[in-house]
C-alpha positions as CSV (number, residue, x, y, z in Angstrom):
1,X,64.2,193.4,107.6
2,X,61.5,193.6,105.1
3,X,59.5,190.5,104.3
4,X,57.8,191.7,101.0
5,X,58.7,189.3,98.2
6,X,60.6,190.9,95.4
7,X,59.5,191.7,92.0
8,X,59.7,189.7,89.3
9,X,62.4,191.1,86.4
10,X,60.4,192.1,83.5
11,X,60.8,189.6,80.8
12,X,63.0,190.3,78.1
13,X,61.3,191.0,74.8
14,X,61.4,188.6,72.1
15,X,60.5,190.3,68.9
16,X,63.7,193.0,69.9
17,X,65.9,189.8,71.1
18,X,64.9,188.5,68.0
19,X,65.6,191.5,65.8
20,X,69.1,191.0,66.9
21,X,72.9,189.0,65.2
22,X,72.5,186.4,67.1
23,X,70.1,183.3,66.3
24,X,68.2,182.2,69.9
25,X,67.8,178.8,70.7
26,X,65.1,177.0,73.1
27,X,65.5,174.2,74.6
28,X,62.1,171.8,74.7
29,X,60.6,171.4,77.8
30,X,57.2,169.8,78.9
31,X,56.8,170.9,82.8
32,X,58.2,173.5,85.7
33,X,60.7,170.6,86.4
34,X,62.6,170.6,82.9
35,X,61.7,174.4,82.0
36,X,63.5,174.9,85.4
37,X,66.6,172.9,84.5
38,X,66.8,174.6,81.2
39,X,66.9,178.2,82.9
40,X,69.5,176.7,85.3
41,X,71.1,176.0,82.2
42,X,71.7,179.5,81.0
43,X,68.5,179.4,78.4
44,X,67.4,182.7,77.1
45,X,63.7,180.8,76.7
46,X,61.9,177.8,76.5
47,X,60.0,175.8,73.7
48,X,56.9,174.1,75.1
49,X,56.2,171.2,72.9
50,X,52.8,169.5,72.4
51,X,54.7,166.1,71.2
52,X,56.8,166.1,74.5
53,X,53.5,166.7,76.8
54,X,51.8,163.6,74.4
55,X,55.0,161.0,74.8
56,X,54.9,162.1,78.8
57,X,51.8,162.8,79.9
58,X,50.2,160.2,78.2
59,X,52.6,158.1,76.8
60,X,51.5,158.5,73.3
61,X,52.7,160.0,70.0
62,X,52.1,163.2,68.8
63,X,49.0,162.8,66.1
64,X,46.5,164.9,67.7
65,X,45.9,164.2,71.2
66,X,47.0,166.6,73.5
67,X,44.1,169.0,74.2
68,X,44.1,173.3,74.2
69,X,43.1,173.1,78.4
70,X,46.0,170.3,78.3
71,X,48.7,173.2,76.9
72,X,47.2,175.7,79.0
73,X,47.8,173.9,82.3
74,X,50.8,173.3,81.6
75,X,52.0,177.2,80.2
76,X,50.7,178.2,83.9
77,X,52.8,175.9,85.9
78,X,55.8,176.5,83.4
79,X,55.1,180.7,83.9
80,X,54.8,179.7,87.8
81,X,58.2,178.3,88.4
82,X,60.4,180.6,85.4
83,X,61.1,183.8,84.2
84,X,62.1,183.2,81.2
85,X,59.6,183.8,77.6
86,X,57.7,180.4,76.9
87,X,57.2,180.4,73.4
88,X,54.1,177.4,72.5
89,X,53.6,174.8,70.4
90,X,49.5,175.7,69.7
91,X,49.4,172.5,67.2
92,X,46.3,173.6,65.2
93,X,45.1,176.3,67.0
94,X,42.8,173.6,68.4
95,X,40.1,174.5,65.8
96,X,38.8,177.2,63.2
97,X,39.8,180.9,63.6
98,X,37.5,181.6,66.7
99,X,39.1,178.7,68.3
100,X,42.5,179.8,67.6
101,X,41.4,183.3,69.3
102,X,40.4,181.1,72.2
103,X,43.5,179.5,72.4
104,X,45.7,183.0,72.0
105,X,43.6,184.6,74.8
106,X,44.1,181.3,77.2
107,X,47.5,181.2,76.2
108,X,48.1,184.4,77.0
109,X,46.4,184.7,80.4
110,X,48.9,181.7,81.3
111,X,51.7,183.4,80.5
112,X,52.7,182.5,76.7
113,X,55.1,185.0,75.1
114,X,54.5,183.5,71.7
115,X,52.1,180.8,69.9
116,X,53.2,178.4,67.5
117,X,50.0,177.6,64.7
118,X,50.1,175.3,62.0
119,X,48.3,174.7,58.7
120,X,47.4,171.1,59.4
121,X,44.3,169.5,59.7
122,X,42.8,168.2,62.9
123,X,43.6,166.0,64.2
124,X,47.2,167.0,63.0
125,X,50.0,164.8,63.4
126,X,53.9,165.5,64.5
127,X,55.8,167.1,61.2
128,X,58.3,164.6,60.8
129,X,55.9,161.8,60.7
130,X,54.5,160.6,57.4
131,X,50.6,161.0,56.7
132,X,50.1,164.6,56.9
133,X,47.3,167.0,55.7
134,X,46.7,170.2,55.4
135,X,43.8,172.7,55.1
136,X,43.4,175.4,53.0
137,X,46.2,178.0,52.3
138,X,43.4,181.0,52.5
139,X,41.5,179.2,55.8
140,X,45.1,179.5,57.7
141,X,46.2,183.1,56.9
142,X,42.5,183.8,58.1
143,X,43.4,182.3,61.2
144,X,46.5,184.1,61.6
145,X,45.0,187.4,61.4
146,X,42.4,186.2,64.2
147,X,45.5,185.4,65.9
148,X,47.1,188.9,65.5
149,X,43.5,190.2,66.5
150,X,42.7,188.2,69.6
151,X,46.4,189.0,71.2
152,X,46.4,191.3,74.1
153,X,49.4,193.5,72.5
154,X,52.1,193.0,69.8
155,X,54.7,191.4,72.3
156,X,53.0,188.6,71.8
157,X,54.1,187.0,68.8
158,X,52.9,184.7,66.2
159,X,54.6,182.3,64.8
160,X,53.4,180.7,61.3
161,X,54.3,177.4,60.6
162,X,53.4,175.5,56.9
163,X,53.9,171.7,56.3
164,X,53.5,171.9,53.1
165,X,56.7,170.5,51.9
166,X,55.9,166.5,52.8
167,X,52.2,167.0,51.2
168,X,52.4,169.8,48.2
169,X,56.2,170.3,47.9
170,X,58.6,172.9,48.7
171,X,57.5,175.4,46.1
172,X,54.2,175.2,47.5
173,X,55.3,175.2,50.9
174,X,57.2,178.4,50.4
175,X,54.1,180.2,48.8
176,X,52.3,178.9,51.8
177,X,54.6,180.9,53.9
178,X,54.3,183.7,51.8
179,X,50.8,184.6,52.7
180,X,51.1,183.6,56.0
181,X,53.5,186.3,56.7
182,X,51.1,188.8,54.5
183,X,48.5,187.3,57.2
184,X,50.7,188.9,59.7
185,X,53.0,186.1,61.1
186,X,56.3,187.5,63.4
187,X,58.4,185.0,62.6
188,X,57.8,181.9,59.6
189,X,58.4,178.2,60.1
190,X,59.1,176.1,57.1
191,X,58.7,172.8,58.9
192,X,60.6,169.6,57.9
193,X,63.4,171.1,54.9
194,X,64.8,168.1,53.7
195,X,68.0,169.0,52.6
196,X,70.8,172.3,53.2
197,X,70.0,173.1,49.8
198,X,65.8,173.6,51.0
199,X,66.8,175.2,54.1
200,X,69.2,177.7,52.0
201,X,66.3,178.3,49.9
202,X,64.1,179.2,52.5
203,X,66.3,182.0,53.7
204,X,67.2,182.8,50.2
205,X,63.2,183.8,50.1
206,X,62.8,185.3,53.6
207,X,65.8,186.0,54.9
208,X,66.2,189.7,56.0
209,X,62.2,190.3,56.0
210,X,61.2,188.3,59.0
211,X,62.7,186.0,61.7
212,X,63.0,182.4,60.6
213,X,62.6,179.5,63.0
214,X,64.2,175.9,62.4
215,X,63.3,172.9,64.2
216,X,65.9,170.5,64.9
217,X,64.6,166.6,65.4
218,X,67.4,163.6,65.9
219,X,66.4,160.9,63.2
220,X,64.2,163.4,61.9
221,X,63.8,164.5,57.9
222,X,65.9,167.7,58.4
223,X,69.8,167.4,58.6
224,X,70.6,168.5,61.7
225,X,72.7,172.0,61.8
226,X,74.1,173.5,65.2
227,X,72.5,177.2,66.4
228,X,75.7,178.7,65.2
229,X,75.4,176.7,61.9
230,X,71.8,177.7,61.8
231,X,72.6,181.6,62.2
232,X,75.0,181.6,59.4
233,X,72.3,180.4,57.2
234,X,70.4,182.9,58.7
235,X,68.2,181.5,60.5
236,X,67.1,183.8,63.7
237,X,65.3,181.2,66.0
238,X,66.2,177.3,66.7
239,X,64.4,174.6,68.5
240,X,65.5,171.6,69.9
241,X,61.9,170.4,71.4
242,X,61.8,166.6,72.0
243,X,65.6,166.1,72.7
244,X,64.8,166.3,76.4
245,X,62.5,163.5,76.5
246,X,64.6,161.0,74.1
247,X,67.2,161.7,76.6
248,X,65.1,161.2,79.6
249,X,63.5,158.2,78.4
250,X,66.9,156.2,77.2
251,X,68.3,157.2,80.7
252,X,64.5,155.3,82.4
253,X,64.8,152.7,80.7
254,X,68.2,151.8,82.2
255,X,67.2,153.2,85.3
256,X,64.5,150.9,85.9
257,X,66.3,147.5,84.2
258,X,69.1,148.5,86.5
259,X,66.7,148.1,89.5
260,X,64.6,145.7,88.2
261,X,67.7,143.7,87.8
262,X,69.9,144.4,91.1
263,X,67.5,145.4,93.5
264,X,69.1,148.5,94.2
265,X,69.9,151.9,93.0
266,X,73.4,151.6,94.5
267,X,74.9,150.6,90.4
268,X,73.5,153.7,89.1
269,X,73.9,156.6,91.8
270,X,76.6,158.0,89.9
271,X,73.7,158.9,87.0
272,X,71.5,160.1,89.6
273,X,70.9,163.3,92.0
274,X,70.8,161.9,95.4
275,X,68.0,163.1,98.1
276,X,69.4,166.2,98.5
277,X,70.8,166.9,95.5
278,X,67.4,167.3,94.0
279,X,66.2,169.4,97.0
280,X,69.2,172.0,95.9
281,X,68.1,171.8,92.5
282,X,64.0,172.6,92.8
283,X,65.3,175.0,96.0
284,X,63.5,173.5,98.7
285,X,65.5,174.9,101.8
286,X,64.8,178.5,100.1
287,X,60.8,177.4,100.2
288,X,61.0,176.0,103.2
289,X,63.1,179.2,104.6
290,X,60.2,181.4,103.1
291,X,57.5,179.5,104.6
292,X,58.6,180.0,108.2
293,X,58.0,183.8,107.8
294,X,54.4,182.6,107.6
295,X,54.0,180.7,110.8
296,X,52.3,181.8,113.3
297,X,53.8,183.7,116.2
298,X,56.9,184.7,113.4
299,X,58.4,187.9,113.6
């Protein structure tokens, strides 16, 4: 029986995936562990997101704090554990255009299919929070086409997002867009529409010339619309990024006041994986089966 490991599928390709009827939706994740779970799950990729590795890692908001080495860490243990295209939030690019080249190649190298750079200053601040500002329209289509230059080929894709709606206006934010995409953005992210009628409008100017992205945020300032909702309006490409760690955290905090309060996880086992139950989920008796063809004196 042969022992060699077998080869990794070949990712599928997002820009064709993309190019397709149907809108694609990424769960958020913020480590192997949840990017696992979501490709249990039946997701077709992941969204890393910079405000889930800030309320986790650190247990702080999303204004700015998460470094570029931070992200990158974390792409490579993500790219470690899944197949599946890890498309980044790359906040700011974490700096001027030779920064953000930086960050493309380091991205890359860990395994990103696809940054995510914004047009806010640093140190930026999550887009449905108040207090936002941005820097020059001309200073972030120059570091989109540094991002288009740095990247190691044209799979990987660059996504341009403007949030310029909460500081200049929609208009504005839409004209934003406009040279962003004449920058060289694959795909355009209007962040924070504050209404159907905005997020109509935005496909009404894009829609059919490059794959639009929506960001969907629970008790954020943008209704929130379904994927299928989403693709009839258009819409080609839907995140979900911080759902996972609301979730998680409502479910710790009862968690913890449950045994704080009883002594005992007994009241709550029917919310939780058991010992082995979370073995079977991260596959450890497949590990541990693949390590014994490494001991010594194995056949």
């Amino acid at each position: 029986m042969s022992l060699e490991t077998p080869a990794t599928p070949p990712l599928p390709d997002l820009k064709q995936r993309l190019a397709g009827p149907r809108i694609l939706l990424a769960p958020g994740v913020y480590d192997a562990l949840t990017a696992l779970i979501a490709e249990q799950s039946g997701a077709e990729t992941v969204y890393l997101s910079g405000a889930s590795i800030a309320y986790t890692r650190f247990g702080r908001p999303d204004i700015g704090l998460v470094s570029m080495s931070e992200v990158a860490d974390t792409i490579a243990v993500i790219r470690d554990r899944v197949a599946l295209p890890i498309v980044v939030d790359a906040d700011t690019g974490f700096g001027n255009a030779l920064n953000v080249q930086r960050t493309v190649r380091v991205f890359e190298r860990m395994g990103a299919n696809a940054l995510q750079l914004e047009d806010q200053t640093s140190p930026k601040r999550c887009g449905h929070l108040n207090g936002k500002s941005l820097i020059p329209a001309g200073e972030m289509a120059g570091k989109i086409r540094a991002a288009c230059d740095a990247r190691a080929g044209d799979g990987t894709l660059i996504i341009a997002r403007t949030d310029a709606i909460a500081v200049e206006g929609f208009e504005a934010a839409l004209d934003r867009a406009e040279a962003y995409l004449e920058a060289g953005a694959d795909m355009l992210f209007v962040e924070a529409p504050r209404s159907l009628e905005e997020i109509r409008a935005i496909h009404a100017r894009f829609g059919g010339r490059v794959p639009l992205m929506a960001n969907m945020v629970e008790g954020g300032k943008t209704p929130i619309v379904n994927a299928a909702g989403l693709e009839e309006l258009g819409f080609s490409f839907c995140i979900f990024p911080g759902g996972i760690v609301r979730a998680l955290a409502a479910t710790a905090r009862d968690y913890y006041g449950n045994l704080v309060a009883n002594g005992s996880n007994e009241a709550f086992r029917n919310r939780m994986f058991d010992f082995a139950g979370l073995n079977g989920v991260i596959g450890t008796p497949e590990m541990l089966k693949t390590g014994e063809r490494y001991d010594t004196g194995a056949a």
